[in-house]
N, C-alpha and C positions, 0 to 999 in steps of 0.2 A: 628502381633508382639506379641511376650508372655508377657502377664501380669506381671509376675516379670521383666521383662527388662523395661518395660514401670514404676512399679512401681522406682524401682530403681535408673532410670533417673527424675523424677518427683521429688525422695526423695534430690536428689542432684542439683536440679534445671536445670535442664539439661536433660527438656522433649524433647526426640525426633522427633515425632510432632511436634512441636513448633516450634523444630529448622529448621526443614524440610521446614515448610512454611515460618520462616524468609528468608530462604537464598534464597529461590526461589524468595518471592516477592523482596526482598533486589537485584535479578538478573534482573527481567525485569525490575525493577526502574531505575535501571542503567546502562542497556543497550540503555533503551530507552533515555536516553541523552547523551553518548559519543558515541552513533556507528558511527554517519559521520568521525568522527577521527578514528573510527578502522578502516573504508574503505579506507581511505588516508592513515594509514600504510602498510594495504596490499598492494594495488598501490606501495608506494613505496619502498618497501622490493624489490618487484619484478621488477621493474625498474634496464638493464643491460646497460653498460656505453656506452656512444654513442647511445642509444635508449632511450634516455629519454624523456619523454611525460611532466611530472610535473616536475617542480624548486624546489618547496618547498609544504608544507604542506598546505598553505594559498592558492597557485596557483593551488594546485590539486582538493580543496574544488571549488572553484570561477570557473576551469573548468569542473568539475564533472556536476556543476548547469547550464552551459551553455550548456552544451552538452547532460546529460539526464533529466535536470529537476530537482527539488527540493526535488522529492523524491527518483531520483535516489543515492542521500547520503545515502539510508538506504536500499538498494539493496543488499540479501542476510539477513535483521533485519529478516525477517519472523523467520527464521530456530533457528537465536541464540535467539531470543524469544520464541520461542517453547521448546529452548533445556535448556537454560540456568538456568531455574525453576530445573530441576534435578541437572545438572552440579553443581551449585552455593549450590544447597540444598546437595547433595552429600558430598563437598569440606568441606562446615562448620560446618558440623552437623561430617562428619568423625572424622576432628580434636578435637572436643568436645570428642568426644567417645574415644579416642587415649589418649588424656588428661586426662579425667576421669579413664581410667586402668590405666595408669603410673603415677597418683599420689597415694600418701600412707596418709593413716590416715588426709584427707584434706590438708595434708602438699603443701606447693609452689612446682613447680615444678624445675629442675636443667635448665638451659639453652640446653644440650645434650637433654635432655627428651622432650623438648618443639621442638627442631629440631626433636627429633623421630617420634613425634606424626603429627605434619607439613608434614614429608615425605608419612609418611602411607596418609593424607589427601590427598595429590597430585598424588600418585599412585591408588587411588579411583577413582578420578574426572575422569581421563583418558576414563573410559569406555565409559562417552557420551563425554568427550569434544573433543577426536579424531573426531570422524562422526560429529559433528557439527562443526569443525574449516574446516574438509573435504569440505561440502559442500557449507559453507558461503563465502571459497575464490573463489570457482569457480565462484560464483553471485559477487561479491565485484570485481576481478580482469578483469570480461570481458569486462567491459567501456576500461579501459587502453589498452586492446589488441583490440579493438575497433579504438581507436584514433591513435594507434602506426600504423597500417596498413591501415586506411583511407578507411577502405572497410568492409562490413557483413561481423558476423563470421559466418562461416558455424562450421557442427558439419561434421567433418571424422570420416572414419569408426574406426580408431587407437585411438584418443583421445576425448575426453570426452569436449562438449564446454557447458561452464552454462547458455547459452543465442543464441535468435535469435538477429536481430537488426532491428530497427527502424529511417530512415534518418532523422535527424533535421537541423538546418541551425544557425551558431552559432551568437549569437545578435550581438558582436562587429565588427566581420571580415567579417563575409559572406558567407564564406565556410563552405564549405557542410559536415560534419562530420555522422562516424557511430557512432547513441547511443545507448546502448545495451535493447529490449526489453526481461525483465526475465519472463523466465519459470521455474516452479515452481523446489522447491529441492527435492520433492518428484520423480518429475521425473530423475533429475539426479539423483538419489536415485538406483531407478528401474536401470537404462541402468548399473551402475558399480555394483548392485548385479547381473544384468545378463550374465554382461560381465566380472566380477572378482569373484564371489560368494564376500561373506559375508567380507572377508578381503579387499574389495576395499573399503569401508568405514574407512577401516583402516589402510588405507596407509599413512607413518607418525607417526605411533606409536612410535618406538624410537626414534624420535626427538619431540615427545610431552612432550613422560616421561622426555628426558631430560630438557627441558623447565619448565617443571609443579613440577614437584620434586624438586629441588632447589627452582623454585621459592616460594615454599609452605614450605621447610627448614628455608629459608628468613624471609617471611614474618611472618608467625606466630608469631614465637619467638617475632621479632621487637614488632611487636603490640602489643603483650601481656606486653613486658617491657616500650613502651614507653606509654602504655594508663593508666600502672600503676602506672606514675607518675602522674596522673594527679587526681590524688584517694584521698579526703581529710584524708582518716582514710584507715586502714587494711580495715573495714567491711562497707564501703561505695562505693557505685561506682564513677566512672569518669562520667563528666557531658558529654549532648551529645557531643559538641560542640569537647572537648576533644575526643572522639571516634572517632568524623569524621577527626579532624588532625592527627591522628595517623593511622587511616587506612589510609589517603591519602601519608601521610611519607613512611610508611612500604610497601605501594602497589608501588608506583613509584621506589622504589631503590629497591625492588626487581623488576620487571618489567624491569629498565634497566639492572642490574648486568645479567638476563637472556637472554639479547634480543640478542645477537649471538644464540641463541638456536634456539631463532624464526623465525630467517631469514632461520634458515635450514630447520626449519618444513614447514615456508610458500613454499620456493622452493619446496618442496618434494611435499607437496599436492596440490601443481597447474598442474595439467592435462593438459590444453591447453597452448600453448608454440606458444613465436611470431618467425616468419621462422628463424631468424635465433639465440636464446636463445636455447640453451644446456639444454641435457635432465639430471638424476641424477639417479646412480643405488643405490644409501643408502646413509646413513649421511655421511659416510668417504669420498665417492667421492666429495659429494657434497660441504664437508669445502673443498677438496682441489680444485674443479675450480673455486667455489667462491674465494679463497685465490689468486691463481696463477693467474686470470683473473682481477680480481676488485681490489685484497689487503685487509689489516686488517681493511679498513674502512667502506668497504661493509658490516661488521656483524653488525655494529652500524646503520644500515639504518633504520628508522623509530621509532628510539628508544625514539626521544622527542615526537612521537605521540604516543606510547606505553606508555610512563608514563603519559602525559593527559589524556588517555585512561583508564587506570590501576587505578590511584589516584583517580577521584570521581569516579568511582567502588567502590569500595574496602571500602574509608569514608561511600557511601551513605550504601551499604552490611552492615559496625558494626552500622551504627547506626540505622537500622531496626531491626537488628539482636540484640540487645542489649534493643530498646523500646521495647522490648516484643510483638508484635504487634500477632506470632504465638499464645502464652500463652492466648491473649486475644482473640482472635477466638477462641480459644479451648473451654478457660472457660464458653464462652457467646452463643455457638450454637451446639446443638446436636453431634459434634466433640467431647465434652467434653467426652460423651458415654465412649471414649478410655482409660481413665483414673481408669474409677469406675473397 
């Protein structure tokens, strides 16, 4: 990174470094405490009417643990903790950088400017959050195509399966259930670049951007306005505690205002398909057989677990992102180098 750009974010508080490693640690923090809920919304986004496995969200968890274990809740965590240190450092370190050009003379920013800089963030993230939402649904969704068919999945030669399985015996019933044993995302990695090149990782792009863009429109702005009420003075900041309700405010309502979006992405990027769920050749097909098959209520499917999901995200992300915790490794360990 050039030293004038380093200097210049530094001069305006808005070291990039710094930011870099807020949003990353601010990502695994928080992944590591709502992923069993993102896997109960994958589940059931992908859940088609008359094949339903899980009731609700509570039923999906209680059978998730019955059937793979306790640590099958976090089946597919490896990859979005791997990836989500870029993703998340990407996403909020963009938006600072977008903000930073489009204001003038330290002046506040317009609400249109604060959406500009939001979208440019969202249109960023995308590069790793496609290939990581790719490959976390194929681990997250193969219990449920497990349970749906009552038999191993095998992997065919046409589709892509993220798991072998392993029989368990369920504690209350007795019956004999398939629970899915994962292998790793490196390798479903390997088979779709070998078998797609490079763009099978990224299948799903236009309906991430349309998910992530808006939601990065959304949310930004919100936050920015609601944490700055919470500011005793102009040149004071909001207490944490303030950060954390405002990113959980601003992450949830955008998170649901989007989740039609996500129902299209997760359809799209699920490769293995139970015999008889419909396959998707692009977004347009896909709102129309979701729409013509399910109805307008199937694009609301998992959207109260997307904003439990989304909301402590998003709080625990500003308020790491805001204790300065980057700044303070920089200044305290040979990192700091960067700066001189």
């Amino acid at each position: 990174m050039a030293p004038e750009l380093i200097k210049t974010f530094k001069d305006h508080d808005d070291f990039l470094p710094a930011k870099l490693i807020n949003g990353g640690i601010a990502g695994i923090v928080g992944v590591t405490c709502v992923f069993p809920i993102d896997l109960v919304k994958t589940r059931l986004q992908n859940q088609r009417q008359g094949q339903q496995v899980y009731k609700s969200m509570v039923d999906c968890l209680v059978k998730t643990v019955r059937s793979e274990g306790y640590f099958g809740m976090y089946r597919g965590a490896a990859v979005n903790l791997a990836l989500v240190t870029p993703e998340k450092a990407i996403k909020l370190a963009a938006n600072d950088l977008f903000r930073h050009h489009l204001s003038k003379d330290g002046k506040g920013l317009t609400v249109f400017k604060e959406m500009l800089a939001g979208c440019g963030a969202g249109m960023c993230q995308v590069i790793v959050t496609t290939p990581m939402e790719m490959l976390k649904i194929q681990l997250q969704d193969a219990g449920r195509l497990a349970a749906q068919q009552q038999k191993p999945v095998m992997m065919s030669p046409t589709k892509l399966v993220a798991t072998n399985t392993v029989i368990r015996r369920s504690y209350n019933s007795g019956t004999v259930v398939s629970a899915p044993r994962a292998v790793s995302a490196t390798q479903i990695a390997k088979e779709l670049v070998h078998k797609q090149g490079i763009q099978g990782l990224y299948k799903g792009l236009g309906a991430t951007l349309m998910r992530d863009v808006p939601f990065s429109v959304i949310y930004f702005p919100l936050f920015a306005n609601l944490n700055s009420l919470g500011k005793p003075s102009a040149e004071e900041t909001s207490p944490v505690y303030w950060a954390f309700l405002s990113g959980c405010v601003a992450g949830s309502t955008a998170a649901v205002a989007v989740n039609p979006c996500d129902v299209v992405k997760t359809r799209l990027q699920s490769l293995n398909k139970g015999p008889t769920e419909e396959t998707y050749n692009g977004v347009v097909d896909c709102v129309s057989k979701i729409m013509r098959k399910e109805g307008p209520s199937a694009f609301l499917k998992g959207a109260g677990c997307r904003a439990l999901v989304i909301a402590p995200l998003f709080g625990i992300a500003q308020v790491m992102y805001f204790a300065g915790v980057g700044e303070y490794i920089l200044d305290n360990t040979p990192l700091n180098l960067l700066s001189a």
